[in-house]
FISE-970905 format. One record per atom (N, C-alpha, C, O): z, x, y; residue in three letters. Coordinates in steps of 0.02 Angstrom, whole numbers, padded with zeros to 5 digits, always signed. Last residue first. Layout:
<nodes>
ZXYala...
</nodes>
This chain:
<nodes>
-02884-00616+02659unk-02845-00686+02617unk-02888-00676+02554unk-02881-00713+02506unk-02919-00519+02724unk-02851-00524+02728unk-02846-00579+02686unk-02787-00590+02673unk-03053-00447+02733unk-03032-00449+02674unk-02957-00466+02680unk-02922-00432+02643unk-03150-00516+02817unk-03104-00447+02823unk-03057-00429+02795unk-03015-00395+02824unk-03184-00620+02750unk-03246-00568+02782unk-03190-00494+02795unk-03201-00435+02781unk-03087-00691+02754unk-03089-00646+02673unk-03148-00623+02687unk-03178-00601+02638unk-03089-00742+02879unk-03017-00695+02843unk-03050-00652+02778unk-03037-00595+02760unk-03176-00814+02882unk-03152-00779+02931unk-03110-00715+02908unk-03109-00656+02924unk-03158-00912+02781unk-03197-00886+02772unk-03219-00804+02830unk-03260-00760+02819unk-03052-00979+02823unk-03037-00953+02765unk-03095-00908+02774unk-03075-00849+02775unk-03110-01030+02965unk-03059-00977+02956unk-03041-00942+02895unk-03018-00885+02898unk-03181-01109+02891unk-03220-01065+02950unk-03175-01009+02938unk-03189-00956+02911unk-03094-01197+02808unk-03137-01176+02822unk-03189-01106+02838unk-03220-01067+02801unk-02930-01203+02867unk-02975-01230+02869unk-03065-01176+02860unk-03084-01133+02899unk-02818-01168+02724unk-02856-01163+02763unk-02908-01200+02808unk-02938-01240+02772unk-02737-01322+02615unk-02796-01245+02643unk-02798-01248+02705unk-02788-01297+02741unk-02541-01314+02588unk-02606-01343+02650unk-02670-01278+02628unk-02663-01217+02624unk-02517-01255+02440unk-02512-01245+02505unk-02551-01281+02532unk-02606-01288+02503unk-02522-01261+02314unk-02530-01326+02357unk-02488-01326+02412unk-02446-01366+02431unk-02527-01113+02277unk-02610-01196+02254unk-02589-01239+02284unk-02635-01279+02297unk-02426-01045+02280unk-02495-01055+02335unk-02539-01111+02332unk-02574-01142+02372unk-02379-01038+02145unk-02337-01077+02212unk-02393-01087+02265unk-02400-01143+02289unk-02473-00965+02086unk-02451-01041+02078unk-02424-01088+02132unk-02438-01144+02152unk-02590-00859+02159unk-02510-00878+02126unk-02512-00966+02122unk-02545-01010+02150unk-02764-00901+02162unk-02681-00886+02205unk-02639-00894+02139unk-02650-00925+02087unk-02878-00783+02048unk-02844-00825+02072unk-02773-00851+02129unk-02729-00808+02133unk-02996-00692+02153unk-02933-00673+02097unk-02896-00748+02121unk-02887-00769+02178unk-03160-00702+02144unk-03098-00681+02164unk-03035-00715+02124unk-03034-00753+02075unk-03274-00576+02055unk-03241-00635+02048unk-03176-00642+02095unk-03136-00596+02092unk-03318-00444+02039unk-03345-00508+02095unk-03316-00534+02097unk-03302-00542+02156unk-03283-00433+01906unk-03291-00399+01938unk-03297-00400+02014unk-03278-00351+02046unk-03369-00529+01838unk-03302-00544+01815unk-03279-00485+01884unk-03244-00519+01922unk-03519-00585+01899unk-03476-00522+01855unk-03415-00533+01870unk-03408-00552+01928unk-03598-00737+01916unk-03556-00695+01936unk-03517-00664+01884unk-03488-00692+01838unk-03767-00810+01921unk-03691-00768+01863unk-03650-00752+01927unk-03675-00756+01983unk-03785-00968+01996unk-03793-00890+01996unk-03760-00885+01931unk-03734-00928+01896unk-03863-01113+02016unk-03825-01069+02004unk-03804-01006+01999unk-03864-00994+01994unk-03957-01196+02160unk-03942-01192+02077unk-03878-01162+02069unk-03834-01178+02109unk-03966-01096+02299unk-04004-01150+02255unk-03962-01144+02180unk-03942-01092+02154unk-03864-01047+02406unk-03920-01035+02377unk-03915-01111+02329unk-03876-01158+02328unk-03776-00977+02567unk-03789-01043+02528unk-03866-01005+02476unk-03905-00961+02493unk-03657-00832+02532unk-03719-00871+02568unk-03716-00920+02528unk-03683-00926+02477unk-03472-00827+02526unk-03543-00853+02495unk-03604-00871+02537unk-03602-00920+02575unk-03314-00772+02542unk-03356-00791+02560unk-03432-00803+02532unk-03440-00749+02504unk-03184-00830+02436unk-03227-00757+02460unk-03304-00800+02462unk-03335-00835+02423unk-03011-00856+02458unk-03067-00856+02470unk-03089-00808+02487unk-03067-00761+02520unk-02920-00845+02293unk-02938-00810+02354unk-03004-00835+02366unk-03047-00841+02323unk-02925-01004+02199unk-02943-00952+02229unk-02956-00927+02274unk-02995-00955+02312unk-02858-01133+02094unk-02888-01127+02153unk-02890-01046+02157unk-02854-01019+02115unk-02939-01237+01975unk-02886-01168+01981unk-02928-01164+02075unk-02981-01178+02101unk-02934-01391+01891unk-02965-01342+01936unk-02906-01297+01954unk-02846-01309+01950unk-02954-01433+01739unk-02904-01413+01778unk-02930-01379+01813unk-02957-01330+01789unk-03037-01492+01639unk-02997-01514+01695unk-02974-01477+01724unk-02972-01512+01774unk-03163-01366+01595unk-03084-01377+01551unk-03067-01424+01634unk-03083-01395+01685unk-03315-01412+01560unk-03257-01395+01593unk-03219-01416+01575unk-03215-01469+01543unk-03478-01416+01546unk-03411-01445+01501unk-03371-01384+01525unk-03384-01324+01514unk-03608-01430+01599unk-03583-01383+01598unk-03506-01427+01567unk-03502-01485+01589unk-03792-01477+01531unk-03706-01523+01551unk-03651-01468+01555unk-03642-01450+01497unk-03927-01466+01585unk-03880-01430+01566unk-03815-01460+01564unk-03788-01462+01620unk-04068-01573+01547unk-04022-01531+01569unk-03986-01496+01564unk-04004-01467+01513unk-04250-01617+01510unk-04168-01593+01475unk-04114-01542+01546unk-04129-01492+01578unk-04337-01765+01582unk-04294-01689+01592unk-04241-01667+01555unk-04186-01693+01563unk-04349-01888+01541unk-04381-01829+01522unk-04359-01758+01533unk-04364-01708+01498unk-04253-01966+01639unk-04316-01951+01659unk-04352-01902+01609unk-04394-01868+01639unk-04116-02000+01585unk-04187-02068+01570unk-04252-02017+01595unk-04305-02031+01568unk-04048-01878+01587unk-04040-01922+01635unk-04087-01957+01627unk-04121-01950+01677unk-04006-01791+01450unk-04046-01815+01457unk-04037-01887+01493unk-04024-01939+01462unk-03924-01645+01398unk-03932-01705+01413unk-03990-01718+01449unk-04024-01674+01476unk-03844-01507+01326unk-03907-01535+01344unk-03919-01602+01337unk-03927-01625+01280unk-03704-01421+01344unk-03705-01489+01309unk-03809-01504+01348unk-03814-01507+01409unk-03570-01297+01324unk-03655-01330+01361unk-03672-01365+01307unk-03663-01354+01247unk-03395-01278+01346unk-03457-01302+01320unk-03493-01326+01361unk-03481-01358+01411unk-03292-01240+01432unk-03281-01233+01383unk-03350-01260+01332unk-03340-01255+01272unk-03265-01143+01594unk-03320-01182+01554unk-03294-01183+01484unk-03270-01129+01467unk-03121-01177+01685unk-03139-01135+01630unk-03204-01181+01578unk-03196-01230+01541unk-03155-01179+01855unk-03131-01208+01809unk-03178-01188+01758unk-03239-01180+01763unk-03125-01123+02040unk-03147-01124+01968unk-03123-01160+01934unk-03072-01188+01953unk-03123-01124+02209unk-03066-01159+02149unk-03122-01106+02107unk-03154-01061+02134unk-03195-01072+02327unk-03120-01075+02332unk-03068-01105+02292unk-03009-01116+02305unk-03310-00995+02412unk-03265-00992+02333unk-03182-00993+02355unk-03138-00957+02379unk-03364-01052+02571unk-03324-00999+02526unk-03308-01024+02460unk-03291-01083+02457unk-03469-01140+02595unk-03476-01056+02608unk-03411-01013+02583unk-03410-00952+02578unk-03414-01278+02564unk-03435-01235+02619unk-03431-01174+02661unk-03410-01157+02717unk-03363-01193+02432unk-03371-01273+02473unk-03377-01235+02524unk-03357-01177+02534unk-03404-01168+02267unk-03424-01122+02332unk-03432-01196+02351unk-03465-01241+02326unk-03327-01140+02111unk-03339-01165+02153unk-03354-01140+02232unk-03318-01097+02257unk-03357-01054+01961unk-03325-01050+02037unk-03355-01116+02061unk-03404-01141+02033unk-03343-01082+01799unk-03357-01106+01859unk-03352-01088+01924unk-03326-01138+01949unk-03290-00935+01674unk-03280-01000+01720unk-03325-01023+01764unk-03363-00976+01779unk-03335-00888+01502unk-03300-00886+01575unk-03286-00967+01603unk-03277-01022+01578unk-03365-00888+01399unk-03314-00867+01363unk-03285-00858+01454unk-03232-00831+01469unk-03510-00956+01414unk-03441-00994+01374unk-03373-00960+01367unk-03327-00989+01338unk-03546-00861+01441unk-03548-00912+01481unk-03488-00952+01462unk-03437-00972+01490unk-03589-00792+01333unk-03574-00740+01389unk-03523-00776+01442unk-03479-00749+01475unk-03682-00874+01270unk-03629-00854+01252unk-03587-00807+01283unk-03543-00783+01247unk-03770-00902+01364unk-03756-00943+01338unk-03702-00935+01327unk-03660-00969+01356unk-03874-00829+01458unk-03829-00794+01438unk-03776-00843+01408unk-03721-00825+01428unk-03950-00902+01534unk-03990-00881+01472unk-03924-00828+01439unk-03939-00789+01394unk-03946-01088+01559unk-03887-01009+01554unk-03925-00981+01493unk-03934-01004+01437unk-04021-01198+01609unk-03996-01182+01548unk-03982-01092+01546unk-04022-01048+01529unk-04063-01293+01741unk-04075-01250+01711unk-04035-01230+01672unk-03981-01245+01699unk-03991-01413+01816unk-04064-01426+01790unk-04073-01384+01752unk-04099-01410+01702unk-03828-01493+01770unk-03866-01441+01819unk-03950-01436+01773unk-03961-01453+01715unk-03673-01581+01781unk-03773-01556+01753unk-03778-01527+01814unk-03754-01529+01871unk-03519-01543+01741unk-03544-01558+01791unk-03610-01528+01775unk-03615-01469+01759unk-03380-01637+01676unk-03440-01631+01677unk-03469-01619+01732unk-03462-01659+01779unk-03203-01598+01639unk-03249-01617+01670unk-03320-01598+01657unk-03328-01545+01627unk-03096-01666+01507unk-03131-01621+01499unk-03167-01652+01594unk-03160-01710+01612unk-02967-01723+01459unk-02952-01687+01459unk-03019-01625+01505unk-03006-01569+01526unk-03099-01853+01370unk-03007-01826+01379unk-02991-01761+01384unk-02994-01727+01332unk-03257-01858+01417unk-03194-01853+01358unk-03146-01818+01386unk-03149-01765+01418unk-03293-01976+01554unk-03299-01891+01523unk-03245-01895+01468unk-03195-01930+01473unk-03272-02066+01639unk-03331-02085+01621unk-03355-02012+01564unk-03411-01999+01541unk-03153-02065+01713unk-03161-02122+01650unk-03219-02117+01627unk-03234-02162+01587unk-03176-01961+01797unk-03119-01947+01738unk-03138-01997+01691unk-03143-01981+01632unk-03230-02019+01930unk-03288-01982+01854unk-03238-01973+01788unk-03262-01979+01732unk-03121-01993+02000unk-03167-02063+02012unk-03209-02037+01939unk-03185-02069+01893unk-03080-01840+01992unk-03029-01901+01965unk-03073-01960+01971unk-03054-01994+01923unk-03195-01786+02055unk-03179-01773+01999unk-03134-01845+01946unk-03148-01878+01895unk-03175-01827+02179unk-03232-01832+02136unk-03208-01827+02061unk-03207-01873+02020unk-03048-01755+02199unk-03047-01845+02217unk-03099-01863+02179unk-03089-01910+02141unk-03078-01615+02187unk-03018-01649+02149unk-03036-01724+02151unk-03037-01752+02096unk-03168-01625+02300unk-03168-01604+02226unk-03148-01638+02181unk-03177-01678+02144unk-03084-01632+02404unk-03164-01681+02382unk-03161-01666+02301unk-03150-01706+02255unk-02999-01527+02397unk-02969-01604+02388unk-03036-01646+02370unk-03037-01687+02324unk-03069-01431+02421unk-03047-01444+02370unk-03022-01494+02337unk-03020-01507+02276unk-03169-01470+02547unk-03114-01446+02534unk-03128-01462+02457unk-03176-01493+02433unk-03307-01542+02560unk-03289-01515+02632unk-03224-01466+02619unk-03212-01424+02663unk-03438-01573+02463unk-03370-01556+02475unk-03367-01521+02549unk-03408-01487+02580unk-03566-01578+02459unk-03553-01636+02484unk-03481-01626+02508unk-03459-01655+02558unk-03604-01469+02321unk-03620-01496+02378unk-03593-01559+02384unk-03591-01598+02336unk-03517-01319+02286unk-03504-01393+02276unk-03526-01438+02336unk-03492-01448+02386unk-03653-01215+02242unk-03623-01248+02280unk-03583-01308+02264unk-03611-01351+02230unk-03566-01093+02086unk-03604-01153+02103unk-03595-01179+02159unk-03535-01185+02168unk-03571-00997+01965unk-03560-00995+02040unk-03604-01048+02053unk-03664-01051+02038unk-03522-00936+01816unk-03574-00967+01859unk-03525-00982+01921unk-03463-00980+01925unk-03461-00769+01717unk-03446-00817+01777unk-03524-00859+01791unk-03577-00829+01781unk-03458-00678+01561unk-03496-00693+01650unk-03466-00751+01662unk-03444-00785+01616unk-03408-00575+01457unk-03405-00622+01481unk-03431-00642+01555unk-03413-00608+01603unk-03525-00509+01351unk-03497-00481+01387unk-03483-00555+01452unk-03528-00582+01484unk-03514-00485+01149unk-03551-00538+01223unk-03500-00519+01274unk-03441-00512+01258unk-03623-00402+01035unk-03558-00399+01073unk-03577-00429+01138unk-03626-00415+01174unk-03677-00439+00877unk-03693-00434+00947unk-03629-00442+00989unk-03588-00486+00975unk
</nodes>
């Protein structure tokens, strides 16, 4: 069987920037194996293997503006009976052209195709944007 790589797309709720992210992220580092982030989700990727061979986007308020490379789904179990999804991420957030996002529920796919293209290196720690405006811009496709 030949697996055709996909993307998830996820709100990062509560984030206001990338920096939330990153700061979340680093407070949780002691609580995940070396090297790796965790982030559950309720439903289970019916494209499993499709999944594993992509990334995460991240969507902070209304725009995609990091990823990070899924490297394993892990099914856990928060005390309530519910199995989840543990998405296993490579650390390293990548940042990305912003491209704009309605808000939705859960997760999506996203086609490799869709996907926006990571910044250059030197760009990742540029000041962002604010916001409104990132999201301003890559409506008219300048950033």
């Amino acid at each position: 069987m030949i697996t055709a790589m996909i993307n998830l797309l996820k709100l990062c709720v509560g984030a206001e920037s990338v920096e939330d992210l990153l700061d979340w992220q680093r407070q949780q580092r002691p609580h995940w194996p070396e090297g790796k982030a965790i982030h559950v989700t309720r439903m289970w990727p019916k494209r499993e293997a499709d999944v594993l061979e992509g990334s995460l986007y991240w969507v902070i308020k209304g725009v995609i503006l990091a990823r990070q490379r899924i490297t394993d789904l892990q099914e856990v179990n928060l005390g309530d009976g519910i199995p989840r999804c543990a998405l296993i991420l490579d650390q390293e957030v990548i940042r990305t052209e912003a491209a704009p996002r309605r808000p939705f529920q859960g997760w999506r796919y996203l086609d490799p195709k869709e996907a926006p293209r990571d910044l250059p290196k030197g760009r990742a720690k540029d000041d962002p944007l604010p916001p409104k405006l990132a999201q301003a811009l890559a409506e008219l496709g300048l950033h």
